[in-house]
PAKEKOL-181857 format. One record per residue (C-alpha): residue number from 1; residue in three letters; z, x, y. Coordinates in pm, 1 decimal. Each point is the difference from the previous one (the first is absolute). Last residue first. Layout:
[NUM, "ala", [Z, X, Y]]
...
This chain:
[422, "unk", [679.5, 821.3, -884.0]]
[421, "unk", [124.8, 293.8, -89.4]]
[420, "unk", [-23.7, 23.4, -359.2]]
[419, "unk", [-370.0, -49.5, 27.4]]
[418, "unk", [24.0, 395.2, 185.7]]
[417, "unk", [213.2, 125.3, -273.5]]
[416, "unk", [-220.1, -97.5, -271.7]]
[415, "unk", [-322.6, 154.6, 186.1]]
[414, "unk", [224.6, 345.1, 32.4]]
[413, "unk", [74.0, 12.3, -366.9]]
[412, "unk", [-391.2, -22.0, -58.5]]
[411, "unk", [-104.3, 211.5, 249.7]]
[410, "unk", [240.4, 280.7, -168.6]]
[409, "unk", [-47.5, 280.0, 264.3]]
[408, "unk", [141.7, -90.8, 318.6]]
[407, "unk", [13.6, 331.3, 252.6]]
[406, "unk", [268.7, -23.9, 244.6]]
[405, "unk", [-91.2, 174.3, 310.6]]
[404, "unk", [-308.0, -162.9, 43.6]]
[403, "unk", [-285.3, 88.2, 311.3]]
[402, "unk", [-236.4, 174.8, -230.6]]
[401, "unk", [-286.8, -187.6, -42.4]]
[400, "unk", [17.8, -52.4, -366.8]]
[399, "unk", [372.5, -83.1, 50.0]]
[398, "unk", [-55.9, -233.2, 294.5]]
[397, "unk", [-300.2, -165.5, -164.4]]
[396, "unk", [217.5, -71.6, -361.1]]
[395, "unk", [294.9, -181.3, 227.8]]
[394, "unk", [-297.7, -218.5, 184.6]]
[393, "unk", [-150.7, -68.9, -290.8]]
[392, "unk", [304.8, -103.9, -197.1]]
[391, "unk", [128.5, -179.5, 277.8]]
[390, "unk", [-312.8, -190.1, 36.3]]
[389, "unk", [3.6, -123.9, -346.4]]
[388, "unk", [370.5, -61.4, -78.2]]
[387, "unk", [59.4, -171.3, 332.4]]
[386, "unk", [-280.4, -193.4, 11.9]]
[385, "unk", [19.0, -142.7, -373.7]]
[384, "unk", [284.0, -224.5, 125.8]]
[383, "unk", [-303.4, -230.3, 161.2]]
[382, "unk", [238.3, -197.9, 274.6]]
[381, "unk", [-199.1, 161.1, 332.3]]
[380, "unk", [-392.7, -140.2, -204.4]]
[379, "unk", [-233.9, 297.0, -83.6]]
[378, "unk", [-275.4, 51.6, 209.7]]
[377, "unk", [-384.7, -150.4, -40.0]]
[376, "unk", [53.9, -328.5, -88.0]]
[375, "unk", [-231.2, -299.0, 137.4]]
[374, "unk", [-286.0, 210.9, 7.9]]
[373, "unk", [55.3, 81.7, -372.5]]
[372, "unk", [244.1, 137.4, -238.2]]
[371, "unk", [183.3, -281.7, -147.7]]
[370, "unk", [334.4, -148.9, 147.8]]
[369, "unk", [-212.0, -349.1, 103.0]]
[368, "unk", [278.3, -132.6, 212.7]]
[367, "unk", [265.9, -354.0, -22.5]]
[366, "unk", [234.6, 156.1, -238.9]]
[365, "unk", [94.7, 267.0, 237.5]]
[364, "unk", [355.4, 85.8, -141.7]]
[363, "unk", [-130.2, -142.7, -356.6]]
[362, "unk", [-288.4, 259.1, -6.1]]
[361, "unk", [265.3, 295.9, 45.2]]
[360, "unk", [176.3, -120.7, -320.0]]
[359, "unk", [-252.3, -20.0, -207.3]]
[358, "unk", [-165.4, 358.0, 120.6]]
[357, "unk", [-341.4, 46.2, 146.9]]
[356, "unk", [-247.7, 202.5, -197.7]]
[355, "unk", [-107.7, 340.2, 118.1]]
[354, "unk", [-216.8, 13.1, 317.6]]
[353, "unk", [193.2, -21.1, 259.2]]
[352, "unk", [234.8, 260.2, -165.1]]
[351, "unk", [-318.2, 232.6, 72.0]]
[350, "unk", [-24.1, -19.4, 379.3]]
[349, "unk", [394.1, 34.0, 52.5]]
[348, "unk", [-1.2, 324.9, -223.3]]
[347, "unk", [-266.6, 134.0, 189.3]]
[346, "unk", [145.2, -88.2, 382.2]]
[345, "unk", [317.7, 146.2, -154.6]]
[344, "unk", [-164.8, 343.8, -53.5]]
[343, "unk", [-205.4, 50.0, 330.4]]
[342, "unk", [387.3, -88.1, 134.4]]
[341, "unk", [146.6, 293.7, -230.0]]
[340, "unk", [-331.4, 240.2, 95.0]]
[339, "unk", [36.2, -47.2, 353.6]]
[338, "unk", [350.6, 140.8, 34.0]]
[337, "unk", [343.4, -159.3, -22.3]]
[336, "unk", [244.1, 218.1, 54.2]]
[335, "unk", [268.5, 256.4, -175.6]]
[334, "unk", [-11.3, -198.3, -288.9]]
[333, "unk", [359.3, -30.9, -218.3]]
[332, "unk", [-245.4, -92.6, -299.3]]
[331, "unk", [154.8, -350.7, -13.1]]
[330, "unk", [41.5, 3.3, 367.6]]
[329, "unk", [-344.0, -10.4, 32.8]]
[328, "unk", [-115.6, -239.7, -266.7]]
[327, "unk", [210.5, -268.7, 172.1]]
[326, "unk", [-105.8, 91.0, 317.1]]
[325, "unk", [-348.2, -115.6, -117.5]]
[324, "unk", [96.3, -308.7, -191.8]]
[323, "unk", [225.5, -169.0, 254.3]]
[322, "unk", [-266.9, 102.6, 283.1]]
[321, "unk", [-256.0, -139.9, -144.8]]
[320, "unk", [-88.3, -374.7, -156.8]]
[319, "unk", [210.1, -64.5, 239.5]]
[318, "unk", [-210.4, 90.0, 253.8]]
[317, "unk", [-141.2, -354.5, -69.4]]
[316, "unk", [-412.9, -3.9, 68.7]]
[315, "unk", [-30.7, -359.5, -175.5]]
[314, "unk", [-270.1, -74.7, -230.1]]
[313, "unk", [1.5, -382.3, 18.8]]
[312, "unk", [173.4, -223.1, 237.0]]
[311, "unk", [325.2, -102.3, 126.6]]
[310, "unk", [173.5, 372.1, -21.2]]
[309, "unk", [-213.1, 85.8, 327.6]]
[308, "unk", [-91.1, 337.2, 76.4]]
[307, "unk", [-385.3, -116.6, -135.4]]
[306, "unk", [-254.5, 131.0, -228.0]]
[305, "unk", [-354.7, -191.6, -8.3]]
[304, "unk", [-272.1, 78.1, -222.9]]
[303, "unk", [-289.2, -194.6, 166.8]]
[302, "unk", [-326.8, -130.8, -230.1]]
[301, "unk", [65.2, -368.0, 116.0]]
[300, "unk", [-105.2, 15.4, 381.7]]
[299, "unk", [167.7, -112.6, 344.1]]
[298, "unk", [213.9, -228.5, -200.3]]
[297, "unk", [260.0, 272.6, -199.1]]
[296, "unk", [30.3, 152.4, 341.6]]
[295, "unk", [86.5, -308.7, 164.6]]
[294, "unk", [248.9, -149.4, -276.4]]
[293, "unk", [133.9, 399.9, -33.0]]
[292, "unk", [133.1, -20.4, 342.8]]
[291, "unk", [-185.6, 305.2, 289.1]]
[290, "unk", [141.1, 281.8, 129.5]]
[289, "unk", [338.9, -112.2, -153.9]]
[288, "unk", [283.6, -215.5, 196.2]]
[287, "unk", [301.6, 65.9, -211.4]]
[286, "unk", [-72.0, 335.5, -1.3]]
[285, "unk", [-351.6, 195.4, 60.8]]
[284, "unk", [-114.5, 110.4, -295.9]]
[283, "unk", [-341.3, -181.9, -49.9]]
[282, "unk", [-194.4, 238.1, -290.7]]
[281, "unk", [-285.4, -116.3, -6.8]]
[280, "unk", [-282.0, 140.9, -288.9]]
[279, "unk", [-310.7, -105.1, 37.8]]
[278, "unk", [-240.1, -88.8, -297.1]]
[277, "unk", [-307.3, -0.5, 190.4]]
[276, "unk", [-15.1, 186.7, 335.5]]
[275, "unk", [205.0, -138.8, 296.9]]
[274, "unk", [-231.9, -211.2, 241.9]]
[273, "unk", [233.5, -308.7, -146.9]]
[272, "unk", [287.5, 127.7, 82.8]]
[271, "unk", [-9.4, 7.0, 376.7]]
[270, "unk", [-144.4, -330.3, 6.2]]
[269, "unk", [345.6, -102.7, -174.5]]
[268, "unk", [175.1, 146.3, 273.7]]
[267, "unk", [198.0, 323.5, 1.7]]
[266, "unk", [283.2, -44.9, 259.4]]
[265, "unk", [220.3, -241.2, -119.3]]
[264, "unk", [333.1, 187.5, -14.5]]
[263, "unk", [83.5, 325.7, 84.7]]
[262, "unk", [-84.8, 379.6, -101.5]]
[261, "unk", [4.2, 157.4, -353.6]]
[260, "unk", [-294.1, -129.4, -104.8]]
[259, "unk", [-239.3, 168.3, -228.0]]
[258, "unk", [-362.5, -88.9, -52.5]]
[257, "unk", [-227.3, 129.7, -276.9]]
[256, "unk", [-363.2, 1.2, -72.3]]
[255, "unk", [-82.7, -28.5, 347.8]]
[254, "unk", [-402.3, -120.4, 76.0]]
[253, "unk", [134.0, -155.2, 370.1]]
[252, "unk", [397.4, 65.0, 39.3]]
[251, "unk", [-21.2, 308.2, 209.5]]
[250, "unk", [-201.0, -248.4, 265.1]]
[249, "unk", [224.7, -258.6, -19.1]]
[248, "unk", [266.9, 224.3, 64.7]]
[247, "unk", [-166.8, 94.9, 295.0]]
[246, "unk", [-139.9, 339.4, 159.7]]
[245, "unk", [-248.6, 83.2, -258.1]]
[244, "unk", [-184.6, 243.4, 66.5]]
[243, "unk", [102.8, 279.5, -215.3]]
[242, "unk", [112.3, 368.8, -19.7]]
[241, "unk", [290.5, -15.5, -190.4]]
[240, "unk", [362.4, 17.8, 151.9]]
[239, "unk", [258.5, 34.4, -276.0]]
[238, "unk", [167.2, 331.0, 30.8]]
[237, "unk", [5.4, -52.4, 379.1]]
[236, "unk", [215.6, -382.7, -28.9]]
[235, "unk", [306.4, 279.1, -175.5]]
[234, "unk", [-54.5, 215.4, 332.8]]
[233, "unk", [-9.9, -264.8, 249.7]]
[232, "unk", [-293.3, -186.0, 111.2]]
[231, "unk", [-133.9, -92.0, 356.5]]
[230, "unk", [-299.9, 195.5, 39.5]]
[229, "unk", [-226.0, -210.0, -193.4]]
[228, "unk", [-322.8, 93.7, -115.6]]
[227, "unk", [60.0, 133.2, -317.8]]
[226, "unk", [116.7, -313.3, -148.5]]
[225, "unk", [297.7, -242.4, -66.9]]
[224, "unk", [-180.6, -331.9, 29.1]]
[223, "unk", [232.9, -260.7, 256.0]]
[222, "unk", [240.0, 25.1, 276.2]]
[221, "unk", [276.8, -136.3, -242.5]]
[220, "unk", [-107.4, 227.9, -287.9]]
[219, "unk", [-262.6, 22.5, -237.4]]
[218, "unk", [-85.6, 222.1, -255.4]]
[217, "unk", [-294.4, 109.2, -148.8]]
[216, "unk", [5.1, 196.7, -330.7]]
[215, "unk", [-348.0, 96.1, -239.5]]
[214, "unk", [25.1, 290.9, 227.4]]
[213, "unk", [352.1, 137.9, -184.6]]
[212, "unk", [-147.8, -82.0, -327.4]]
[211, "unk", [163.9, -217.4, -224.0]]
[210, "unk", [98.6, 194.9, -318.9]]
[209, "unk", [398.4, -54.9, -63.6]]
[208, "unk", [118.5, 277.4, 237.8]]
[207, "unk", [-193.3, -209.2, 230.9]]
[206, "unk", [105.2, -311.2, -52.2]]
[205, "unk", [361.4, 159.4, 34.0]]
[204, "unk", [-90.4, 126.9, 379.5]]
[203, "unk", [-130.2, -371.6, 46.3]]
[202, "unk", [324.8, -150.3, -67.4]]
[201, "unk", [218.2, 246.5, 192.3]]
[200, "unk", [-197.4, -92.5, 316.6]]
[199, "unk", [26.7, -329.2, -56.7]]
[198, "unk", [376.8, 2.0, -83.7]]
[197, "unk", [128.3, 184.1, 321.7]]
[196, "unk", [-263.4, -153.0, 237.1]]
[195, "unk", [-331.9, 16.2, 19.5]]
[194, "unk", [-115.3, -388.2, -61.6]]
[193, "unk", [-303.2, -186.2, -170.2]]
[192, "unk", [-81.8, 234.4, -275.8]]
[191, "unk", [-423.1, -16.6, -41.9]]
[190, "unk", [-80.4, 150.9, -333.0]]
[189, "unk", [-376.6, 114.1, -127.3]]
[188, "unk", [-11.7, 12.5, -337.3]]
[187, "unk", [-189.7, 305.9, -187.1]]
[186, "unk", [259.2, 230.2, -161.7]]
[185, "unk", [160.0, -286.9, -125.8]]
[184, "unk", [-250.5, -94.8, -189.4]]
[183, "unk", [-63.7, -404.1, -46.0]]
[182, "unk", [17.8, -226.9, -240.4]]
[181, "unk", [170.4, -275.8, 177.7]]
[180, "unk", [293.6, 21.0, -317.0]]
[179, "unk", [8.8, 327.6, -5.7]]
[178, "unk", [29.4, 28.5, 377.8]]
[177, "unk", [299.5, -243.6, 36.0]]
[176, "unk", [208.4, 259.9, -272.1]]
[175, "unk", [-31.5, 274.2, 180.8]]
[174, "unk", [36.0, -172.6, 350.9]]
[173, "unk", [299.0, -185.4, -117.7]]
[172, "unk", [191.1, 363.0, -104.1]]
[171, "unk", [-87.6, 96.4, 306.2]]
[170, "unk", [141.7, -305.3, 174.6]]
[169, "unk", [322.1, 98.7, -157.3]]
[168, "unk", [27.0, 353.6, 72.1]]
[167, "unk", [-130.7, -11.1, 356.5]]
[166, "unk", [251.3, -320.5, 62.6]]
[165, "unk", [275.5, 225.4, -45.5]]
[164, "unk", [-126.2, 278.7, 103.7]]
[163, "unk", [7.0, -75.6, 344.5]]
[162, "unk", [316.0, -244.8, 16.3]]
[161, "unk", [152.5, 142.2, -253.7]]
[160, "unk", [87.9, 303.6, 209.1]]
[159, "unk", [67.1, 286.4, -300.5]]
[158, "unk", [251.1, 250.6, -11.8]]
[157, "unk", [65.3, 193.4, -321.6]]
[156, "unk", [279.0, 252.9, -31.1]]
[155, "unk", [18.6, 383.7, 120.4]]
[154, "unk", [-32.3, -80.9, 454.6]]
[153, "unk", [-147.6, 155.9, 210.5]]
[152, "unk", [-402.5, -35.2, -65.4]]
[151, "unk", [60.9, -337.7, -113.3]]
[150, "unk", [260.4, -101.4, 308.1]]
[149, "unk", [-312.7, 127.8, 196.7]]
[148, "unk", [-258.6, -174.7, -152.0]]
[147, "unk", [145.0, -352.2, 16.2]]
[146, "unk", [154.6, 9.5, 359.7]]
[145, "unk", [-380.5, 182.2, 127.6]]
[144, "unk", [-123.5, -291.5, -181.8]]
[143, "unk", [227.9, -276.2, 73.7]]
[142, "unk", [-37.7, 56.0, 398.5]]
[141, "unk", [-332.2, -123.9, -0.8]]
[140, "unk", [42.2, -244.6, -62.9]]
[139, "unk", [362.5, -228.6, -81.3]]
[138, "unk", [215.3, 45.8, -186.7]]
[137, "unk", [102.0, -285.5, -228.3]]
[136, "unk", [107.3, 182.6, -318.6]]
[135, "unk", [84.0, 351.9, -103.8]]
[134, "unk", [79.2, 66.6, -359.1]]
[133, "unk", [251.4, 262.7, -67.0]]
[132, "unk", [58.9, 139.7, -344.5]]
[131, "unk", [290.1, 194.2, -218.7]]
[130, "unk", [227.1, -108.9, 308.8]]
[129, "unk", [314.3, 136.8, 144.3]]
[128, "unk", [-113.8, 315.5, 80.7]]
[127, "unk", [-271.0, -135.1, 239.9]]
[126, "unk", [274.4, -94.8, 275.0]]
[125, "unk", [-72.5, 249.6, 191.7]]
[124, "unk", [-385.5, -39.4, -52.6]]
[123, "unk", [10.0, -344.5, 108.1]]
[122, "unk", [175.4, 76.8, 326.2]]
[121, "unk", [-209.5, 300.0, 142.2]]
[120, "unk", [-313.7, -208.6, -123.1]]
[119, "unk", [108.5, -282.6, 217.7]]
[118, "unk", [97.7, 276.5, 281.8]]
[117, "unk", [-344.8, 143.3, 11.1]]
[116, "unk", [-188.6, -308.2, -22.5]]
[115, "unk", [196.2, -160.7, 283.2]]
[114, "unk", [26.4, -402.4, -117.6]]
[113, "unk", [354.0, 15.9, -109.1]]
[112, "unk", [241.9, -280.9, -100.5]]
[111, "unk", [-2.7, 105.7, -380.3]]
[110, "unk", [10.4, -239.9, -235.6]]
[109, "unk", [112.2, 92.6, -307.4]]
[108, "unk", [-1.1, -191.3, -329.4]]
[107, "unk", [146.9, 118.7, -322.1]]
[106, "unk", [-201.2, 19.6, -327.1]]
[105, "unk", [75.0, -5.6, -406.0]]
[104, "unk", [-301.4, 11.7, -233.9]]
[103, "unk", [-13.3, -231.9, -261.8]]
[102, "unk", [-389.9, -55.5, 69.5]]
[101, "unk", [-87.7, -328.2, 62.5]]
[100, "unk", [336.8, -198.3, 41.2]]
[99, "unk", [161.5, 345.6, 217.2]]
[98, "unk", [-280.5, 106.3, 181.0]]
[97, "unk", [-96.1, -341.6, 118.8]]
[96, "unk", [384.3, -38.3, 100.4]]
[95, "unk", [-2.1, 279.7, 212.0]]
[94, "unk", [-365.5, -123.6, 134.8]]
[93, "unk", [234.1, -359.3, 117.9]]
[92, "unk", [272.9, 214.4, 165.0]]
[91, "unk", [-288.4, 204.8, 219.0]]
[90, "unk", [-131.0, -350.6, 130.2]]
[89, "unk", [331.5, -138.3, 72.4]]
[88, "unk", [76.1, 303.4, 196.2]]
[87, "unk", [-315.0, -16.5, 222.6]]
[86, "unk", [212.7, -200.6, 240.6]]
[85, "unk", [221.0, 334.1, 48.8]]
[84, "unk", [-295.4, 222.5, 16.7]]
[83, "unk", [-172.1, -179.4, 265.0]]
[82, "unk", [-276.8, -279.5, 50.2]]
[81, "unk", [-297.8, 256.6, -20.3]]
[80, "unk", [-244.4, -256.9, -169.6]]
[79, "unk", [71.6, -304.4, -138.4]]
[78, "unk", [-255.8, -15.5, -288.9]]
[77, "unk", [162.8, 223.4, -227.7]]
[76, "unk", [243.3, 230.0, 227.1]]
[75, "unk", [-182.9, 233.6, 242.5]]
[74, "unk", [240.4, 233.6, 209.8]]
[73, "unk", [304.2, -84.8, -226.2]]
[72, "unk", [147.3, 305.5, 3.6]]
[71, "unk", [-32.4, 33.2, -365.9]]
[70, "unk", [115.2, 197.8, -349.4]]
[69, "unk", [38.7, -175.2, -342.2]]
[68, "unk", [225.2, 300.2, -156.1]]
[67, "unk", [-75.5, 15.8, -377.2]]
[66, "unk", [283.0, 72.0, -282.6]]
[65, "unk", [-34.4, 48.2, -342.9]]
[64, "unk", [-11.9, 400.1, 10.1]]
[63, "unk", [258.9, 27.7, 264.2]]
[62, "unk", [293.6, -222.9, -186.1]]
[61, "unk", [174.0, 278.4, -73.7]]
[60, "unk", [121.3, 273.3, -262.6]]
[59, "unk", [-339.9, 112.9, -168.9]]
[58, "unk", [-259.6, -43.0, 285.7]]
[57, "unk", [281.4, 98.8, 205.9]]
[56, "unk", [-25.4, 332.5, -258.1]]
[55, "unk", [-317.1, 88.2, 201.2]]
[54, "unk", [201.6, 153.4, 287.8]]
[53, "unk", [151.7, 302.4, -243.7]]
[52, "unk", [343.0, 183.5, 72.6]]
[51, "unk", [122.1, -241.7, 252.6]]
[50, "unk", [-157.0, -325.0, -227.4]]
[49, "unk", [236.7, 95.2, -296.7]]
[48, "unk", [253.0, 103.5, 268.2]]
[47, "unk", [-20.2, -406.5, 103.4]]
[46, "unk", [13.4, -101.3, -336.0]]
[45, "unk", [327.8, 173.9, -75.3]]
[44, "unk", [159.9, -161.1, 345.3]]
[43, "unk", [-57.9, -324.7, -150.9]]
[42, "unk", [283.3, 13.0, -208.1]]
[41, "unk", [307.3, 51.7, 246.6]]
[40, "unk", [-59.1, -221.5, 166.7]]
[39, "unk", [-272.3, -263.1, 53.3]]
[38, "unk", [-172.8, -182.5, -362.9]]
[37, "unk", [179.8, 213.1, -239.0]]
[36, "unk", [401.7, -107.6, 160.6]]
[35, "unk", [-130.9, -336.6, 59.9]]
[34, "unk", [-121.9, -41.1, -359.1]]
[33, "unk", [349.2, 191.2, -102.5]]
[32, "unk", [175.7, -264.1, 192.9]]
[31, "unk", [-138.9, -291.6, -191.8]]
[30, "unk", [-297.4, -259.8, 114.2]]
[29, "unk", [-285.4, 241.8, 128.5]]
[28, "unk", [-215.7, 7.5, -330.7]]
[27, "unk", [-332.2, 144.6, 122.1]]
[26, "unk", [-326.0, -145.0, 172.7]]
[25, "unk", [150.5, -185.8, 284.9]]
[24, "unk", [-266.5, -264.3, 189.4]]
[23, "unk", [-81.2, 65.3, 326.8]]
[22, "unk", [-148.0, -347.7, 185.4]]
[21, "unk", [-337.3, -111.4, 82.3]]
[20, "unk", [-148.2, -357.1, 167.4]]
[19, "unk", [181.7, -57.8, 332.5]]
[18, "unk", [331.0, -193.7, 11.6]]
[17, "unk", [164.1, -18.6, -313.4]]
[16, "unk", [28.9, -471.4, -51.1]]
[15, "unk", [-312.2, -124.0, 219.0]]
[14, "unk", [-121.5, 199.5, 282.1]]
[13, "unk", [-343.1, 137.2, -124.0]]
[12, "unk", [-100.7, -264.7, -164.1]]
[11, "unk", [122.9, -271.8, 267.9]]
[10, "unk", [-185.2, 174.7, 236.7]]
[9, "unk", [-342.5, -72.4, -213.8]]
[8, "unk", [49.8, -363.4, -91.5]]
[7, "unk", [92.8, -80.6, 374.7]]
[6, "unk", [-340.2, 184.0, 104.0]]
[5, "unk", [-177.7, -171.5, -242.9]]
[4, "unk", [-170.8, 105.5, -310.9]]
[3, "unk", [-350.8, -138.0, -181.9]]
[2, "unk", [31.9, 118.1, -273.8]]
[1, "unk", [-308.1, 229.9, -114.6]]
C-alpha cells in the first residue's frame, strides 16, 4: 500500500476538474437537430412514453444505469459524523468505484439531515431519479430503521453498504476460511468485536449461512453482549446469549472465529492464542485493525488472517460488492435487494476464489501467492471475472426469487454483455 501524504492526497482531488466525477453526453449533441432531439421538441415523445407506462424510463433514460450514493455523513470511514458536506469526497470516490468496477453510472447526494423521518422524506422524493440507492456513512442505529423503511416504500433496491457490505464480503471469507481450517460451520463458535451497523449485519449473514445464533457472542464497548445486561437496544437484544463472560478476553478464550469491526489494537496476541486451533481473524477495523497481521501472524502459525487493509493478504474490500450486486439489480430492473441476491453473491465470491487466477490479475499483485489458501481466500478488487460472475448470480437470484422486472434469459448473451462493460 503507498504510503500517501496529506499533500499527495489534496493534490488528487484538486488538480486539473475539481473533484473526481463528471457527466459525460451519451448522444450526438453537435448540430441543431441533436439539440432539437436532445430538449425540444423531441424529447417530449419520451416523456408520454414514460406518462402512459413508468417502466419505459428503463427504456428512454438513464434510470436503469444509474445509482444514487446516499449520506448525511453521520459516520464517514474512520472519521466519524464529520457532516454531509465534508463527506462529499467520500460519496464522489464510491461514484467512481461504481463506474471503473461495474459500468454503472452514479450521482452523489449528501443530504444535510440527521432526523430519520425527514432523511427518508428526502431520499424517497428524489427516488425517481435513480434505478438504485445505496446509503453510506450513517450512522447506528438510525441506518436501520432509514434502510428498512425506504425498502418497504420505495419500488427499486436500497441497500446501506455499510452493513451489508462488509456482511457479504466477510461471508464469503468465512466460507472459504472454514474449508481450509476444516471446520463445520454449523459448529464454530464466533466472537464479533463491535455492535454497530456492520457487526450486527455481519453476524445476521453468518447465520443465514449456518452459524448458529448461540454459537455468537458479541462484544461491545461495555463488554460481552448477554442476557444479563439491561442496557441493550433492540438490534444488541437479538444477540444477547446467556453467558459469563463479561470481557472480550473472555468471549475470545476457545473461539473459532473472531470478527472485528471495532477500533484499533484491541485484541492482543494473548488473546489469540486461547482461540481454538486453526482460528480464523478477521481484523476489520480501518487503518488501525483490531490487531496488525505481523502480531497476529506471530502469536501462533496455524491463523487464517483477513484484514480491511489493501497492504496485506485476503482483504475484506466491499468492492468486491456493491459494484457487482447493484449491477445485477438493475440488470433485471429489481425491485430490491432481498436476502437471497446477497446469500447469492457471497456464493459466487466464495467459488471464484477458488478457480485459477488470471495472467493479467497476477501481474497487478505480482508480489502475492494468488492460489487458494490461507493467504487468499476472496477474489482480488482488479479480477474482471467479478463482474461477470457475481452479476450473473445476483441477476439469476432476483429472477428466481421474484423481485425482477426484466427477466434475462440467454445467460450466455448476458455474460458477454457484462465483460463488455468493464
Amino acid at each position: 500500500m503507498p504510503n500517501i501524504n496529506k499533500e499527495q492526497a489534496l493534490n488528487y482531488h484538486s488538480s486539473g476538474k475539481k473533484g473526481k466525477i463528471e457527466i459525460v453526453p451519451t448522444k450526438p449533441h453537435s448540430t441543431q437537430e441533436d439539440l432539437s432531439m436532445a430538449y425540444t421538441p423531441g424529447v417530449a415523445e419520451p416523456c408520454l412514453e414514460i406518462q402512459k407506462d413508468q417502466a419505459n424510463a428503463y427504456k428512454y433514460t438513464s434510470k436503469g444505469n444509474l445509482v444514487g450514493v446516499i449520506s448525511n455523513g453521520t459516520a464517514v470511514l474512520g472519521l466519524g459524523n464529520i457532516g454531509a458536506l465534508a463527506g462529499k469526497p467520500v460519496m464522489e470516490g464510491k461514484a467512481l468505484l461504481f463506474k471503473i468496477f461495474s459500468g454503472i453510472d452514479a450521482f452523489d447526494i449528501e443530504v444535510s439531515e440527521t432526523n430519520v423521518d425527514k432523511f427518508v422524506q428526502a431520499v424517497k422524493a428524489i427516488s425517481p431519479t435513480f434505478g438504485g440507492i445505496n446509503l453510506e456513512d450513517i450512522k447506528a442505529p438510525e441506518c436501520f430503521e432509514i434502510e428498512r423503511r425506504l425498502k418497504e416504500e420505495l419500488d427499486i433496491p436500497v441497500m446501506h453498504d455499510d452493513q451489508h457490505g462488509t456482511a457479504i464480503i466477510s461471508g464469503a471469507a468465512l466460507l472459504n476460511a472454514l474449508k481450509i481450517a476444516n471446520k463445520k460451520i454449523e459448529n464454530v463458535k464466533v466472537v464479533v468485536s463491535g455492535a454497530g451497523s456492520a457487526a450486527i449485519s455481519c453476524a445476521k449473514m453468518y447465520i443465514s449461512l449456518g452459524v448458529k445464533r448461540e454459537n455468537i457472542l458479541m462484544c461491545d464497548s461495555k463488554g460481552a453482549i448477554t442476557t444479563s445486561r439491561t442496557d441493550l437496544n433492540d438490534a444488541k437484544k437479538f444477540f444477547a446469549v446467556d453467558s459469563s463472560a463479561k470481557t472480550l478476553a473472555d468471549a475470545v478464550k476457545d473461539a473459532d472465529v473472531f470478527l472485528g469491526v471495532s477500533r484499533g489494537n484491541i485484541l492482543t496476541q494473548d488473546m489469540v492464542k486461547t482461540m481454538n486451533e486453526n482460528p480464523l481473524v478477521f481484523a476489520l477495523a480501518n487503518p488501525i485493525p483490531e490487531i496488525s497481521y505481523e502480531d497476529a501472524m506471530q502469536a501462533r502459525n496455524d491463523i487464517i488472517f483477513a484484514t480491511g487493509r489493501s497492504d496485506y493478504p485476503n482483504q475484506v474490500n466491499n468492492v468486491l460488492g456493491f459494484p457487482y450486486i447493484f449491477r445485477g439489480a438493475l440488470d433485471t430492473h429489481a425491485t430490491s435487494i432481498n436476502e437471497e441476491m446477497k446469500l447469492a453473491a457471497v456464493y459466487a465470491l466464495a467459488k471464484l476464489a477458488h478457480e485459477p487466477v488470471p495472467e493479467e490479475v497476477k501481474k497487478v499483485y505480482a508480489n502475492e501467492t494468488l492460489e487458494f489458501g490461507r493467504e487468499y481466500i476472496l477474489p482480488k478488487p482488479f479480477d474482471k471475472r467479478l463482474v461477470v460472475e457475481v452479476s450473473s448470480a445476483v441477476a439469476k437470484a432476483a429472477i428466481e426469487s421474484g423481485v425482477a422486472r426484466n427477466v434475462i434469459t440467454d445467460w450466455q448473451e448476458y455474460r458477454k454483455e457484462l465483460a463488455k462493460r468493464i
